[in-house]
N, CA, C and O of each residue as an XYZ file, in Angstrom:
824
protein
N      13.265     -2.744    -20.937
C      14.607     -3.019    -21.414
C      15.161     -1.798    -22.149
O      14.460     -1.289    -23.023
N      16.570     -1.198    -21.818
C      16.976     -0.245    -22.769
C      16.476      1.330    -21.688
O      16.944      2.411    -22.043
N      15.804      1.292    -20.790
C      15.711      2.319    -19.991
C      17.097      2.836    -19.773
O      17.356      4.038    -19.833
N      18.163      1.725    -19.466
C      19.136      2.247    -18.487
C      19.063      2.175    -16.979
O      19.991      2.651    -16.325
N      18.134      1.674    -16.442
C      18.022      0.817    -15.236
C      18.914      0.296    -14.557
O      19.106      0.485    -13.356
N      19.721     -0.622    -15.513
C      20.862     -1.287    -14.704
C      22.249     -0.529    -14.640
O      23.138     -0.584    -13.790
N      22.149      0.191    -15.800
C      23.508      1.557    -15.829
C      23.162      2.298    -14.424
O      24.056      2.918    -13.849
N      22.600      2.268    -14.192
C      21.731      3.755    -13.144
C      22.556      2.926    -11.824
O      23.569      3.323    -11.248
N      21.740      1.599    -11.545
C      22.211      0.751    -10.190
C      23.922      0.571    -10.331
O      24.616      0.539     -9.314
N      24.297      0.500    -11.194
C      25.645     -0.340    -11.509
C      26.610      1.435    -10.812
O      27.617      1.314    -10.115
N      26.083      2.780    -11.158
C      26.533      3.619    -10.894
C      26.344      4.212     -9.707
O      27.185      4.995     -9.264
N      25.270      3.928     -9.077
C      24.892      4.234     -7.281
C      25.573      3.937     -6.387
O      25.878      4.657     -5.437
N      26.027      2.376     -6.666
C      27.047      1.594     -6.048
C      28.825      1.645     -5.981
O      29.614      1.186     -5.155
N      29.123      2.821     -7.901
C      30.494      3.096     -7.657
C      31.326      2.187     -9.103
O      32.438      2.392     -9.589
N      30.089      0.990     -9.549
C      30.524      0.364    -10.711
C      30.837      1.108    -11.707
O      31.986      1.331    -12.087
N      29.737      1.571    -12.229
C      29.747      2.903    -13.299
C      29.952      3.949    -12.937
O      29.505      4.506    -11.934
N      31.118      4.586    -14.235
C      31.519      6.332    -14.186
C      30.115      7.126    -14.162
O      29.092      6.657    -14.659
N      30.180      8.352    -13.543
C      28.932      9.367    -13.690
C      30.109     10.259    -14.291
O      31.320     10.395    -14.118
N      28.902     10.897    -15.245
C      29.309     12.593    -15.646
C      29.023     13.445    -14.255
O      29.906     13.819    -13.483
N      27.713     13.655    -14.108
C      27.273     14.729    -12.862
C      26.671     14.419    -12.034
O      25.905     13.467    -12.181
N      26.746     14.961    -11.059
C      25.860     14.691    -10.149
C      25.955     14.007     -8.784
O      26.005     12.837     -9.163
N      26.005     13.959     -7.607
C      26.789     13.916     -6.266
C      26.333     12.321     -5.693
O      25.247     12.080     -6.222
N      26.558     11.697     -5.224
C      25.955     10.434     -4.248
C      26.617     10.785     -3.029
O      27.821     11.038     -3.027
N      26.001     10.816     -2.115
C      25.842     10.828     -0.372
C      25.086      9.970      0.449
O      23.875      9.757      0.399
N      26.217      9.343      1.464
C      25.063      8.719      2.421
C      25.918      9.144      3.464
O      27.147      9.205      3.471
N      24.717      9.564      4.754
C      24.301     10.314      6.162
C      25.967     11.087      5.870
O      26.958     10.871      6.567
N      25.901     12.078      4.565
C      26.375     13.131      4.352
C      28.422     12.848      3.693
O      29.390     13.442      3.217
N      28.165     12.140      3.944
C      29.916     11.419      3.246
C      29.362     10.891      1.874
O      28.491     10.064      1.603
N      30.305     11.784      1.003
C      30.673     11.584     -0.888
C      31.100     10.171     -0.713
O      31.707      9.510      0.130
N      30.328      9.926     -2.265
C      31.304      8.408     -2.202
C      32.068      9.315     -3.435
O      31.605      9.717     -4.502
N      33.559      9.481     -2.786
C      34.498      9.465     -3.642
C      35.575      9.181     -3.090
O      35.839      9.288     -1.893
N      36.396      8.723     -4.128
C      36.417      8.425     -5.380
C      35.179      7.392     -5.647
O      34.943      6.457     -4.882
N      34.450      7.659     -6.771
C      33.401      6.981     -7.461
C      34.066      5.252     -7.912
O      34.296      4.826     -9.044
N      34.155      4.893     -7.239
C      34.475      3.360     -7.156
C      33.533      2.393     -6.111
O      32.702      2.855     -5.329
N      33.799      1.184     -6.250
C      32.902      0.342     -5.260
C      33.570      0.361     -3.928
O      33.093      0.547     -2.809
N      34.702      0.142     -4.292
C      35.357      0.119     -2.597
C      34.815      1.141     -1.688
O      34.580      0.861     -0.513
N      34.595      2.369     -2.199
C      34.400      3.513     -1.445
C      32.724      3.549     -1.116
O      32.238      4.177     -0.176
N      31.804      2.587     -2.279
C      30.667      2.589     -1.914
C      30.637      1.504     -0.783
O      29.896      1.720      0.176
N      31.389      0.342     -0.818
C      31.268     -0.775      0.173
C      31.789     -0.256      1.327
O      31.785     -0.952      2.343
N      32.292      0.989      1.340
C      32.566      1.467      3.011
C      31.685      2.320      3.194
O      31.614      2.409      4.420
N      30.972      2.999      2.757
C      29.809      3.320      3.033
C      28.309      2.820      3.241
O      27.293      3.448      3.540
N      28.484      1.745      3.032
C      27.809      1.231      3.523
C      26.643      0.857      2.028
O      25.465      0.692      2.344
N      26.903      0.770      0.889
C      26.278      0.754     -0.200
C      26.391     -0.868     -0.719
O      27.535     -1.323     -0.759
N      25.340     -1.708     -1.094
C      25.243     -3.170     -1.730
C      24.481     -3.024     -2.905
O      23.671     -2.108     -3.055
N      24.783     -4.165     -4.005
C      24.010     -3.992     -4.866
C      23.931     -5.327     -4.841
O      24.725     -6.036     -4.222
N      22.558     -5.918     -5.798
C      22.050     -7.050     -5.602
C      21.745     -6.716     -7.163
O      21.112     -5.742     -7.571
N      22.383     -7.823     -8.004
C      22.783     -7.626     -9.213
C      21.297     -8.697    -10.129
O      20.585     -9.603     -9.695
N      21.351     -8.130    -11.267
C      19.973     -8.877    -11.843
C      20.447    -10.380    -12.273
O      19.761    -11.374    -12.035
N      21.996    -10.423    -13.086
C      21.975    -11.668    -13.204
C      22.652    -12.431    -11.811
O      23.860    -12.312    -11.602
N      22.049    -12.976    -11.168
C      22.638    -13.376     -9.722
C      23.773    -14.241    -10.695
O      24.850    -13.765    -11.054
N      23.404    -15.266    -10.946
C      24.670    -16.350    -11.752
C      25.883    -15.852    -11.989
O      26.890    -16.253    -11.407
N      25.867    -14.579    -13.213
C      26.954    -14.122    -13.617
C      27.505    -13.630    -13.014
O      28.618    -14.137    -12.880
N      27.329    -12.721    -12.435
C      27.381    -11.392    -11.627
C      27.116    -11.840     -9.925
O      26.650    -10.812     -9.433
N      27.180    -12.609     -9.130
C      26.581    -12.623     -8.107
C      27.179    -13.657     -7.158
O      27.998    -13.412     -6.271
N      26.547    -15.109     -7.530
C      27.268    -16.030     -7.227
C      28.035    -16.992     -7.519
O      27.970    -17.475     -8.650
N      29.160    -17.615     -6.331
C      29.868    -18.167     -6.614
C      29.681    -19.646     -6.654
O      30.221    -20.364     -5.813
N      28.596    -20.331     -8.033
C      28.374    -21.327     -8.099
C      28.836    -22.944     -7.639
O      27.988    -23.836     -7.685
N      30.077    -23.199     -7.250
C      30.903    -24.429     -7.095
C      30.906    -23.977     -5.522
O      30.792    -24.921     -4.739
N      31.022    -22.645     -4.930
C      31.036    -22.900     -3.620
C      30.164    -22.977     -2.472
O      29.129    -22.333     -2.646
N      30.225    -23.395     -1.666
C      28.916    -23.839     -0.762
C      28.079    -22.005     -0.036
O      28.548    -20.875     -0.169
N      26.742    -22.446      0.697
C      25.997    -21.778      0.754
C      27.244    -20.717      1.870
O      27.501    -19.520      1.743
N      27.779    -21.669      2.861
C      28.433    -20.393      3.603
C      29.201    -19.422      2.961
O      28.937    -18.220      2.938
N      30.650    -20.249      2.172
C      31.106    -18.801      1.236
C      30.526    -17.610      0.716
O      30.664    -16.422      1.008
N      29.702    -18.346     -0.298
C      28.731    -17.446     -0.693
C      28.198    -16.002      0.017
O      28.194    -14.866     -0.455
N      27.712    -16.539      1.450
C      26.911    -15.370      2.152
C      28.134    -14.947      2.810
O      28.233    -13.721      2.762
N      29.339    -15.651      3.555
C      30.133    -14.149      4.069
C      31.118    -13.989      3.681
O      32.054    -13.721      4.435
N      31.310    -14.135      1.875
C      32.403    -13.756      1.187
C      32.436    -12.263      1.453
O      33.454    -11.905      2.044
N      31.435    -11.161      1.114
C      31.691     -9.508      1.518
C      32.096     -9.467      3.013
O      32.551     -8.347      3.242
N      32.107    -10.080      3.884
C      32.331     -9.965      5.006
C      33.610    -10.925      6.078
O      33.540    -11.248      7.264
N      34.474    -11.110      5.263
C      35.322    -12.280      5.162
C      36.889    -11.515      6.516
O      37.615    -12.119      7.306
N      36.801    -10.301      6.230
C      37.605     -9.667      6.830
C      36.873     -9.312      8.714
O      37.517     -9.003      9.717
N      36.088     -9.421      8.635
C      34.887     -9.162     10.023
C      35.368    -10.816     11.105
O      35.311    -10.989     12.322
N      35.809    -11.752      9.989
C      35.757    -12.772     10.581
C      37.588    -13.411     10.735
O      37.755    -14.612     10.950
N      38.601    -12.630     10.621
C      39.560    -13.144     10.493
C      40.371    -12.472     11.693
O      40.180    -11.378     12.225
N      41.472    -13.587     12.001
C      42.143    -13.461     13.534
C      43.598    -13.669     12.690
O      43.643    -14.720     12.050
N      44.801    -12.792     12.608
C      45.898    -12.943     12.211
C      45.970    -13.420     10.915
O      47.026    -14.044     10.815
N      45.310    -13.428      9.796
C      45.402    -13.810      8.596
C      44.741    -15.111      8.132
O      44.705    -15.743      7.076
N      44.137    -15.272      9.600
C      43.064    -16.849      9.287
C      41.716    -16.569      9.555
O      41.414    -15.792     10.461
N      40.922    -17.093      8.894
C      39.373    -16.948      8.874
C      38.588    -17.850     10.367
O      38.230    -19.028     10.349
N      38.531    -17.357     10.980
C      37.398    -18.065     12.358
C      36.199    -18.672     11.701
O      35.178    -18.007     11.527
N      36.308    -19.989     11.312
C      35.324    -20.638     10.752
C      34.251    -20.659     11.841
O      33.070    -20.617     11.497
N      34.602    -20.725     13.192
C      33.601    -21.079     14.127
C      32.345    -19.926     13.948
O      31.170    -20.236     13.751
N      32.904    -18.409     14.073
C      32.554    -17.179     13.932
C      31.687    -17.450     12.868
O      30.462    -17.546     12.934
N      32.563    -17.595     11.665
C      31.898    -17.464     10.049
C      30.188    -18.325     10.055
O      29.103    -17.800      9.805
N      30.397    -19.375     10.328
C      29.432    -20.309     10.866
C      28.446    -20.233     11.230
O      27.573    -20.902     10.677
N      28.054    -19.213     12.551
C      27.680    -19.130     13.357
C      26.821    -17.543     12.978
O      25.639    -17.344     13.258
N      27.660    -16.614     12.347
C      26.990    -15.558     11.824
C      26.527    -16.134     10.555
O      25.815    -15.200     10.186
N      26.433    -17.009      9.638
C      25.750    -17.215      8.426
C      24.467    -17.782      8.951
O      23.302    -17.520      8.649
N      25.011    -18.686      9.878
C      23.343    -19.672     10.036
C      22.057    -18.570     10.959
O      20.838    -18.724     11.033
N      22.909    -17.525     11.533
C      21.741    -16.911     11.940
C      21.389    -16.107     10.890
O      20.565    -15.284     11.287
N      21.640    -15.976      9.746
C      21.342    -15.488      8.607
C      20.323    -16.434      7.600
O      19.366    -15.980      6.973
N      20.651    -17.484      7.604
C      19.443    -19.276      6.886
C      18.371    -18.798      7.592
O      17.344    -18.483      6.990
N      18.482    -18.672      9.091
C      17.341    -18.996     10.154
C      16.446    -18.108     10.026
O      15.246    -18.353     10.157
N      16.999    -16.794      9.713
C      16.249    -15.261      9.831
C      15.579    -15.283      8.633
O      14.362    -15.138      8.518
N      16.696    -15.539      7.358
C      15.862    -15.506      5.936
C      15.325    -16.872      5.577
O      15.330    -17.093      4.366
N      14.947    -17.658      6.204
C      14.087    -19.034      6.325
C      14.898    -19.280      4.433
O      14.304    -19.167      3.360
N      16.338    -19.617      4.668
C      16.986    -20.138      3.554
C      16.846    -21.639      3.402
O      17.062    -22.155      4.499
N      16.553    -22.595      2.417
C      15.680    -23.790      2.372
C      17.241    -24.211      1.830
O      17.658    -23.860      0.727
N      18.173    -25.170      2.967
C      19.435    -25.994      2.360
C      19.430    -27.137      3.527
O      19.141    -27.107      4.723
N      19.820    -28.015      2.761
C      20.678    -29.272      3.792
C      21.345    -28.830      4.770
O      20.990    -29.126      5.911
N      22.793    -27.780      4.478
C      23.397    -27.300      5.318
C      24.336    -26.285      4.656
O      24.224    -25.869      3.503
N      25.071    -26.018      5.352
C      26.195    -24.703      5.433
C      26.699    -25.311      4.071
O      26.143    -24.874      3.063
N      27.700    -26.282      3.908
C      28.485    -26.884      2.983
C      27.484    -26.923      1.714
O      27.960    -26.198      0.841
N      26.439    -27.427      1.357
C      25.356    -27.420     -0.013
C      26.008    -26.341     -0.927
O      25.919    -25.140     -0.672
N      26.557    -26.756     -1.823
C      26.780    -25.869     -3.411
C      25.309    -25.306     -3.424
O      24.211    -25.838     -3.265
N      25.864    -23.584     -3.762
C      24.730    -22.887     -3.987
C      24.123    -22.922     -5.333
O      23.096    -22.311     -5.632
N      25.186    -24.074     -6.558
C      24.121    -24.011     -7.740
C      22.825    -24.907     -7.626
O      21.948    -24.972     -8.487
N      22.844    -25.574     -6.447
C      21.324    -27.070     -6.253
C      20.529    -26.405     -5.691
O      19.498    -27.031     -5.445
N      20.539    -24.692     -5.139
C      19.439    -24.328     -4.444
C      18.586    -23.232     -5.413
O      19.018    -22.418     -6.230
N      17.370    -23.503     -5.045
C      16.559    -22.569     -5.946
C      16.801    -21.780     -6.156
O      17.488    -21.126     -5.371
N      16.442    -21.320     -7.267
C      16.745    -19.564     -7.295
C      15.935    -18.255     -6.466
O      16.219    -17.094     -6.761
N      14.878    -18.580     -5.379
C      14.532    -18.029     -4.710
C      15.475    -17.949     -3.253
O      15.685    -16.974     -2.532
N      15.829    -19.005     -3.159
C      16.993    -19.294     -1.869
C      18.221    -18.968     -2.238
O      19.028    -19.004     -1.308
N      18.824    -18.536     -3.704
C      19.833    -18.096     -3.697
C      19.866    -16.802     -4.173
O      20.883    -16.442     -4.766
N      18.514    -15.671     -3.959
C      18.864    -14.720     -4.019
C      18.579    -14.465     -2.515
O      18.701    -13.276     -2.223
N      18.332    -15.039     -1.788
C      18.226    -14.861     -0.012
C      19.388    -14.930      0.047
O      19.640    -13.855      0.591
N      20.673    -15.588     -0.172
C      21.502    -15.699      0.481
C      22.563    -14.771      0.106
O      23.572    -14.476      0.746
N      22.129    -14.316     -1.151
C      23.039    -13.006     -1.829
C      22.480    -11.586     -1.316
O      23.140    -10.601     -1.647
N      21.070    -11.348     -0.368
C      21.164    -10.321      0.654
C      21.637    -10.325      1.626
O      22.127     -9.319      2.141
N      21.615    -11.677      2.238
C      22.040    -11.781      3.356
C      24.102    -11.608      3.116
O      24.761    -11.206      4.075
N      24.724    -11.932      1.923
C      25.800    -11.836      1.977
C      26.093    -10.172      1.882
O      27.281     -9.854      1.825
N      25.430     -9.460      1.869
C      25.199     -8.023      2.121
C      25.086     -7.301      3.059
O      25.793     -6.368      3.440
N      23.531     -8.035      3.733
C      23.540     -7.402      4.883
C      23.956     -7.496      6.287
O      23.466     -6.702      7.089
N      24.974     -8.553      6.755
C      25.681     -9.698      7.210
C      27.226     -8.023      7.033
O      27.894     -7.654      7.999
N      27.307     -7.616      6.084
C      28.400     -6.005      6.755
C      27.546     -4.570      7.118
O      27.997     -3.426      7.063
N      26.374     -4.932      7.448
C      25.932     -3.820      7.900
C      25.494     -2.600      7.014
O      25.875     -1.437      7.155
N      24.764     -3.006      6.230
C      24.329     -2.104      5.235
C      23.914     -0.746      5.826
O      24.002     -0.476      7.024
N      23.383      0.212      4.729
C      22.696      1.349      5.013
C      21.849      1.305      3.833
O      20.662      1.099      4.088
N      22.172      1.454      2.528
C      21.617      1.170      0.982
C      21.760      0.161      0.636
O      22.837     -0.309      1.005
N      21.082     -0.568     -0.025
C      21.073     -2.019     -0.741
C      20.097     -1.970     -2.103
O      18.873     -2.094     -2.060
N      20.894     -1.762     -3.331
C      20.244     -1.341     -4.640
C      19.710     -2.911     -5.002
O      20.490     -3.818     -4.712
N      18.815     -3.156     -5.430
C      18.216     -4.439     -5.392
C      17.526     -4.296     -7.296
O      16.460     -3.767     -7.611
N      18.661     -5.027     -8.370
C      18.191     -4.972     -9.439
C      17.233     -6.000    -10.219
O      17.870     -6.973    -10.621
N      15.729     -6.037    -10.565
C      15.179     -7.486    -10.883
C      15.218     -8.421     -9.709
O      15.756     -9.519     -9.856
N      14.586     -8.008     -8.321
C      15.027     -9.342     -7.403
C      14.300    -10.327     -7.633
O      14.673    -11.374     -7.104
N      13.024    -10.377     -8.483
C      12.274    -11.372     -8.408
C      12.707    -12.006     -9.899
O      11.824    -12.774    -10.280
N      13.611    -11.921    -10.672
C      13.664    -12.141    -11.944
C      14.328    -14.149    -12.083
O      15.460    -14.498    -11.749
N      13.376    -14.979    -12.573
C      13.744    -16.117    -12.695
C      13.653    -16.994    -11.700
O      14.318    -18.019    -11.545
N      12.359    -16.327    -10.671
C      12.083    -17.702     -9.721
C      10.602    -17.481     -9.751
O       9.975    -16.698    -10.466
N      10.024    -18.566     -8.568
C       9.235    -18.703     -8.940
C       7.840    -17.633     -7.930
O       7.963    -16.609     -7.258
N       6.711    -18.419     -8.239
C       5.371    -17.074     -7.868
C       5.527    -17.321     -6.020
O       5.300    -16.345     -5.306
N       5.962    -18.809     -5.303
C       6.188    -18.560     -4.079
C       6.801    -17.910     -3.551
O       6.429    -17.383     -2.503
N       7.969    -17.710     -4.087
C       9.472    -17.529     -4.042
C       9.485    -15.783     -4.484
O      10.384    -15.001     -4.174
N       8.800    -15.595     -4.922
C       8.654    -14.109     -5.177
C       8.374    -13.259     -3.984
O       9.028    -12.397     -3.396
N       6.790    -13.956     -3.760
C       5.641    -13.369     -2.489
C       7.164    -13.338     -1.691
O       7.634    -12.215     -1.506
N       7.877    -14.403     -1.257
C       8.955    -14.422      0.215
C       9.864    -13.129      0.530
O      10.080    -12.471      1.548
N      10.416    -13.048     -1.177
C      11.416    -11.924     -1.461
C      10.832    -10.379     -1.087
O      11.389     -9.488     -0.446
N       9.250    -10.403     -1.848
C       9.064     -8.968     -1.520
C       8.616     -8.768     -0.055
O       8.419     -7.599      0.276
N       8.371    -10.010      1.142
C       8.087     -9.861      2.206
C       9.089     -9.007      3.142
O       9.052     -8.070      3.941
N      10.146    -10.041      2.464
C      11.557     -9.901      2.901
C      12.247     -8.134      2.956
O      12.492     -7.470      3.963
N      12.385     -7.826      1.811
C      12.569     -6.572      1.381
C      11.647     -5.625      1.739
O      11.965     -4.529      1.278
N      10.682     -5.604      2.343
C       9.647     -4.916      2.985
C      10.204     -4.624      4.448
O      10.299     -3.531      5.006
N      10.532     -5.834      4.904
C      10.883     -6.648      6.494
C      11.850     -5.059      7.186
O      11.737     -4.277      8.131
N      12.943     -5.321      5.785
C      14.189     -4.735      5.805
C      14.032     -3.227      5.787
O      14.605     -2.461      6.562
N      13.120     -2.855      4.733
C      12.908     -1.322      4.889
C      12.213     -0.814      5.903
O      12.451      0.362      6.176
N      11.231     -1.513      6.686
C      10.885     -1.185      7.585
C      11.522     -1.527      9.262
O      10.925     -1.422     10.333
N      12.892     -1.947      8.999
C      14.047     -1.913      9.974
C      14.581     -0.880      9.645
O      15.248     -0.410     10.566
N      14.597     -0.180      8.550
C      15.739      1.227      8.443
C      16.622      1.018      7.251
O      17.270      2.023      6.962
N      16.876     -0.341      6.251
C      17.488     -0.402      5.497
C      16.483      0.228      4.212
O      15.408     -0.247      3.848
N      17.385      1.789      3.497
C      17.026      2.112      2.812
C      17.340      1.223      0.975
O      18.508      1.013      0.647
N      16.537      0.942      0.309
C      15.660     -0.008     -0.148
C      15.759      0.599     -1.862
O      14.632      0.865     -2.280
N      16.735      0.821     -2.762
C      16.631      1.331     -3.900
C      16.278      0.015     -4.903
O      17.094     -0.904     -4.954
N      15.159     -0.037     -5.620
C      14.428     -1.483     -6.228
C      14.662     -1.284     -7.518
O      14.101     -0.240     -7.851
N      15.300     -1.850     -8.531
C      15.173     -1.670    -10.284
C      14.132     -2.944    -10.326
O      14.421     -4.076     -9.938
N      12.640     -2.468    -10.971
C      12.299     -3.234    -11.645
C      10.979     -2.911    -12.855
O      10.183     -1.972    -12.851
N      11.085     -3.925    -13.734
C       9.736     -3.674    -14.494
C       8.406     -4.558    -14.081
O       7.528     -4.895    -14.875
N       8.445     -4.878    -12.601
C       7.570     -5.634    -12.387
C       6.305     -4.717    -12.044
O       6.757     -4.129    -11.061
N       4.946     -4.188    -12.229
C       4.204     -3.597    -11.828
C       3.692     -3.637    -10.684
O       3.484     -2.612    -10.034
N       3.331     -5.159    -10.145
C       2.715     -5.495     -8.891
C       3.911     -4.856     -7.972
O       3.533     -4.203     -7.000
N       5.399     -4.994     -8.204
C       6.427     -4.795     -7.286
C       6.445     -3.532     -6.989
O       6.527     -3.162     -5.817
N       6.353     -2.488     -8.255
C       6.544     -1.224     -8.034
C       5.488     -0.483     -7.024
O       5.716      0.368     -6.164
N       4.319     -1.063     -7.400
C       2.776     -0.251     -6.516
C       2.569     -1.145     -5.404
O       1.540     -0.846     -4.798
N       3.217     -2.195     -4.890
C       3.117     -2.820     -3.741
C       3.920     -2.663     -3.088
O       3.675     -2.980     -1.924
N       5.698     -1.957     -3.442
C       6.149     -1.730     -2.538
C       7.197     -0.826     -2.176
O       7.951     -0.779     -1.203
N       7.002      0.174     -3.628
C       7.723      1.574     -3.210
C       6.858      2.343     -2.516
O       5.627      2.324     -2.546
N       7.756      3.175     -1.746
C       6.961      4.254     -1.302
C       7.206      5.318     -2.123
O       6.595      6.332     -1.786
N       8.227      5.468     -3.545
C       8.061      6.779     -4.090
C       9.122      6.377     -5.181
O      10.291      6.111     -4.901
N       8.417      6.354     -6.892
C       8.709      5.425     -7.731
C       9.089      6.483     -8.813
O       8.242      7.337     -9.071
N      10.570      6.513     -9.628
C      11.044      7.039    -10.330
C      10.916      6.106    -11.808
O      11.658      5.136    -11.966
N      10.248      6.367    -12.501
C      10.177      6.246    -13.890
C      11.395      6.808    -15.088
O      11.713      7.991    -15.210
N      12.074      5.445    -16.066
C      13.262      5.776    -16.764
C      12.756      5.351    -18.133
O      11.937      4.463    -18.371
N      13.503      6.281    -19.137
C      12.931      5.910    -20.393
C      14.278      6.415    -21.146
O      14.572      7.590    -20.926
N      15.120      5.690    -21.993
C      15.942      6.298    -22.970
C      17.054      6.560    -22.065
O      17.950      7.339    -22.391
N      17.048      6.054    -21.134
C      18.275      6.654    -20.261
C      18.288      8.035    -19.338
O      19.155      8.705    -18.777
N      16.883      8.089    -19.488
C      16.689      9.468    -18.483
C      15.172      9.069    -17.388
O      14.270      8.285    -17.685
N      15.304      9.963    -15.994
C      14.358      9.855    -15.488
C      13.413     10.954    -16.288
O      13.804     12.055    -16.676
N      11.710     10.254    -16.495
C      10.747     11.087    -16.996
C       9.875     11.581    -16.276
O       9.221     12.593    -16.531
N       9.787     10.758    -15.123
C       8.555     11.354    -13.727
C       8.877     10.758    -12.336
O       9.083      9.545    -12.300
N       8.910     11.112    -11.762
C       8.836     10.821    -10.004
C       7.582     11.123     -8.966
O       7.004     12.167     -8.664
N       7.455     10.038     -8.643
C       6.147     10.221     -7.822
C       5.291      9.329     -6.827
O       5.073      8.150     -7.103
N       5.028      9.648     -6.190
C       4.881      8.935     -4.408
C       3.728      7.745     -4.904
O       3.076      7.743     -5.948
N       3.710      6.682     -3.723
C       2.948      5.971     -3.891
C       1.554      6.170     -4.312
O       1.076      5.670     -5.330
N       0.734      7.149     -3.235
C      -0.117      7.206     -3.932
C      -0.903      8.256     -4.579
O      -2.036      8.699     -4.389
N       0.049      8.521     -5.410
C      -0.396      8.988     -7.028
C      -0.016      8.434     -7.794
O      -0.361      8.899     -8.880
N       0.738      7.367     -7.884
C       1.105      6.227     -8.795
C       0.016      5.355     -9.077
O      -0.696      4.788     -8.248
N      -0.058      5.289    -10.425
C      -0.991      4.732    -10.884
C      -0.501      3.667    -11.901
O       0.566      4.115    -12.320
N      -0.812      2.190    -12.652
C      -0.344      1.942    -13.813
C      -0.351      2.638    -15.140
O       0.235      2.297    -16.167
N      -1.199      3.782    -14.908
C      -1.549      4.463    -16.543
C      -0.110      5.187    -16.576
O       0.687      5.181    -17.514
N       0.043      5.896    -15.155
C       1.238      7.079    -15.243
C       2.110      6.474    -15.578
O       2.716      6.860    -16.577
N       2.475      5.456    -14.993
C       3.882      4.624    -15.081
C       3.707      4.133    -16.498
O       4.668      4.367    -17.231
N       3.279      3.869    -16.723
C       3.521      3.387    -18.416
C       3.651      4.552    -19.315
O       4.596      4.614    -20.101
N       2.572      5.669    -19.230
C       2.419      7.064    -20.312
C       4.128      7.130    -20.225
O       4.856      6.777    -21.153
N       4.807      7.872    -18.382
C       6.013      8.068    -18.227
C       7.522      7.206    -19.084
O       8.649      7.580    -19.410
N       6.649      5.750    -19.191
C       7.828      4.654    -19.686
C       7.922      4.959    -20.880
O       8.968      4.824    -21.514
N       6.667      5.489    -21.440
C       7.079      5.448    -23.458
C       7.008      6.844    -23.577
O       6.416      7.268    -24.570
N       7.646      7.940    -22.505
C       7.912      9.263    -22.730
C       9.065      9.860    -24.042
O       9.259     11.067    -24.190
């Protein structure tokens, strides 16, 4: 806590001002440093407090997943529910999302199934980056194992995979090359395997 972790993600994506320093993906600036310009590049963030920040509690599981993608699905100023439909549920099916149906308010579903459905409302526009802050934060030990399967699944399709977390098992199980923050600065960087728990901690109270 207090690293600056979530300042760091909140700024990759275009939320937060930077002083210095460039962001590029397959060679296009995101500028102006805003989200819009990261969401056309192809940049998602997957926010730690899903609730606050994330989802839209009162509305059902479909909104939810193709609210970022709402424009992909519209014919003259009306939304193709058939379309909308039809691309979400192959999204439930793929991320084995546990609901009654499309319509189910996303506040009755676990909190492991409703951070599935807040990647999938991501990757559903075609990602390239997907900053993923605390994904396992506030569910449970099944529901965890699924997420980091998941996020594995994805990086090894090509979706590059930026992870904020203080989870240890997460960091050495499934970065391939783990940047350490302390005080608001990075203190060490370093590949899987030379990552160790001693380093990562010495690095954390640098």
């Amino acid at each position: 806590m207090g690293a600056g972790r979530t300042e760091l993600a909140k700024a990759i994506v275009g939320f937060d001002p930077i002083r210095t320093g460039r962001i590029t993906i397959d060679g296009k600036a995101l500028h102006p440093h805003d989200t819009r310009t990261g969401v056309s590049l192809g940049i998602g963030l997957l926010t730690e407090d899903r609730k606050s920040e994330g989802l839209m509690l009162d509305l059902p599981v479909l909104q939810n997943t193709s609210l970022a993608s709402l424009q992909s699905f519209a014919r003259g100023g009306f939304v193709d529910e058939t379309r909308e439909r039809s691309a979400v549920q192959a999204f439930v099916d793929r991320f084995r999302i546990k609901t009654p149906n499309l319509d189910q308010q996303i506040k009755y579903l676990s909190g492991g199934n409703q951070q599935k459905v807040l990647l999938a409302r991501w990757l559903m526009r075609g990602l390239k980056v997907i900053v993923v802050d605390e994904p396992t934060r506030g569910i449970d030990v099944g529901a965890k194992s699924e997420i980091f399967a998941l996020i594995d699944r994805l990086a090894g399709e090509g979706l590059a995979v930026i992870m904020m977390t203080s989870e240890m098992p997460e960091l050495l199980g499934l970065s391939d090359r783990i940047a350490v923050m302390a005080n608001g600065r990075i203190t060490a960087t370093m590949s899987r395997d030379e990552a160790t728990q001693e380093k990562i901690l010495n690095a954390a109270i640098a």
